[in-house]
C-alpha positions in Angstrom: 0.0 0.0 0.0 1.2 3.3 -0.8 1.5 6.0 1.5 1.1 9.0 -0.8 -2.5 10.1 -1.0 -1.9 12.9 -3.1 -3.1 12.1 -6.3 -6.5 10.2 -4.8 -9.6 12.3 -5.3 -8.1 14.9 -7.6 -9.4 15.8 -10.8 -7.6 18.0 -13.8 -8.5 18.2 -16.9 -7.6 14.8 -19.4 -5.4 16.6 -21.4 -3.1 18.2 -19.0 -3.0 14.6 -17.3 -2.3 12.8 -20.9 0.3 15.3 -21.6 2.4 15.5 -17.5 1.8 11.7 -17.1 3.1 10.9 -20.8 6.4 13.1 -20.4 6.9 11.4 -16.9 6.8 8.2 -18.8 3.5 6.6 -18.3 1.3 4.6 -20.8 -2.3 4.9 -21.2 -3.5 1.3 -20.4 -7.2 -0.8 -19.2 -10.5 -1.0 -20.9 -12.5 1.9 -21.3 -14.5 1.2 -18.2 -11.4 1.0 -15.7 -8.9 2.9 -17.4 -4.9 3.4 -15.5 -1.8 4.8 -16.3 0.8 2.7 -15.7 4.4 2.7 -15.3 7.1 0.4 -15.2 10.1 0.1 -12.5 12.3 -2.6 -12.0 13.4 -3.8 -9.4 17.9 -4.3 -9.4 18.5 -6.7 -6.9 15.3 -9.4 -7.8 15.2 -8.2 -11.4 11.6 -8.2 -11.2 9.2 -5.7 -12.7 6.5 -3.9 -10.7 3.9 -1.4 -12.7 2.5 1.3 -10.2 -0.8 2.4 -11.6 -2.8 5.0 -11.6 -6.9 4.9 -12.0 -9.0 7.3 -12.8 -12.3 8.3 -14.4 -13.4 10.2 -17.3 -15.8 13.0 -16.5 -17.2 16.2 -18.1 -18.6 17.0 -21.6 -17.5 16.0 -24.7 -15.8 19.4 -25.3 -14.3 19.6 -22.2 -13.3 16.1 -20.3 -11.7 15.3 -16.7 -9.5 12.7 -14.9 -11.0 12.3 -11.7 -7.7 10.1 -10.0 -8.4 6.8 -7.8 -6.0 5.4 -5.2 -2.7 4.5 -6.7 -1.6 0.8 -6.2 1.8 -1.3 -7.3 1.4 -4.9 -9.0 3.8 -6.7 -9.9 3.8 -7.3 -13.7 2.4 -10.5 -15.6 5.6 -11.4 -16.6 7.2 -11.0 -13.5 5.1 -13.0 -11.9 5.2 -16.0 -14.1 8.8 -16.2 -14.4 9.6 -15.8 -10.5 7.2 -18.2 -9.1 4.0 -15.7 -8.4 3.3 -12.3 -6.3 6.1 -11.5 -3.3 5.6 -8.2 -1.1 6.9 -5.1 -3.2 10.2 -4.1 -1.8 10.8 -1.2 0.0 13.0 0.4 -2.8 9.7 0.1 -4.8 7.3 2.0 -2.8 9.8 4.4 -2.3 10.3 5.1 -6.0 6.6 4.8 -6.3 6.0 7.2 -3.7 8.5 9.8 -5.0 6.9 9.7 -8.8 3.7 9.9 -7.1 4.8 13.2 -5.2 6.5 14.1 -8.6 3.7 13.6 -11.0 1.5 15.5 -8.4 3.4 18.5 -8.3 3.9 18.7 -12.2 -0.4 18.8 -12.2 -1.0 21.3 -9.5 1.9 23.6 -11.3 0.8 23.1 -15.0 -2.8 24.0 -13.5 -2.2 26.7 -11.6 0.2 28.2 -14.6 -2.3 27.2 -17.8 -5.2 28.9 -15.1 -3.7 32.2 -13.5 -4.6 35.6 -14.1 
């Protein structure tokens, strides 16, 4: 479980979040009805591969659409999992990275809207 709530609740508009998350090296993934961004981190010392996700939810008009952000999580990859024998606690060096792009990708919103939005 991640400790960083900063992201949960928070809505911006779809493309600001498409455009910061994108640069910060997330991918678009999920059906259209649970849709995440997800990105990638490996782990050096197991050489496993963790994705830390993002939900969220598409609100708004047509014209003018939102990401309304769920509760990050960290899952350990498909492939991962079926080359080391199943689903182990995420290390600490994980949720720690996780955590800090969290923090990262949070600040880059809250700055891009504030800029795109002042005066």
């Amino acid at each position: 479980m991640l400790r960083n709530k900063e992201l949960s609740g928070v809505s911006k508009p779809l493309s600001l979040v498409e455009e910061i998350l994108t640069k910060q090296g997330f991918q678009r993934k999920g059906s259209k009805e649970e849709p995440v961004f997800r990105i990638h981190m490996r782990d050096a010392s197991t050489n496993k591969i963790y994705a830390l996700e993002i939900p969220f939810k598409e609100e708004g008009t047509s014209s003018e659409r939102i990401a309304r952000f769920g509760e990050p999580y960290i899952a350990v990859s498909s492939s991962s999992a079926m080359h080391n024998g199943g689903i182990d606690d995420i290390p600490l060096s994980i949720s720690w990275a996780a955590e800090s792009k969290l923090a990262e990708v949070a600040d880059y919103l809250a700055t891009a809207y504030r800029s795109n939005h002042a005066g």
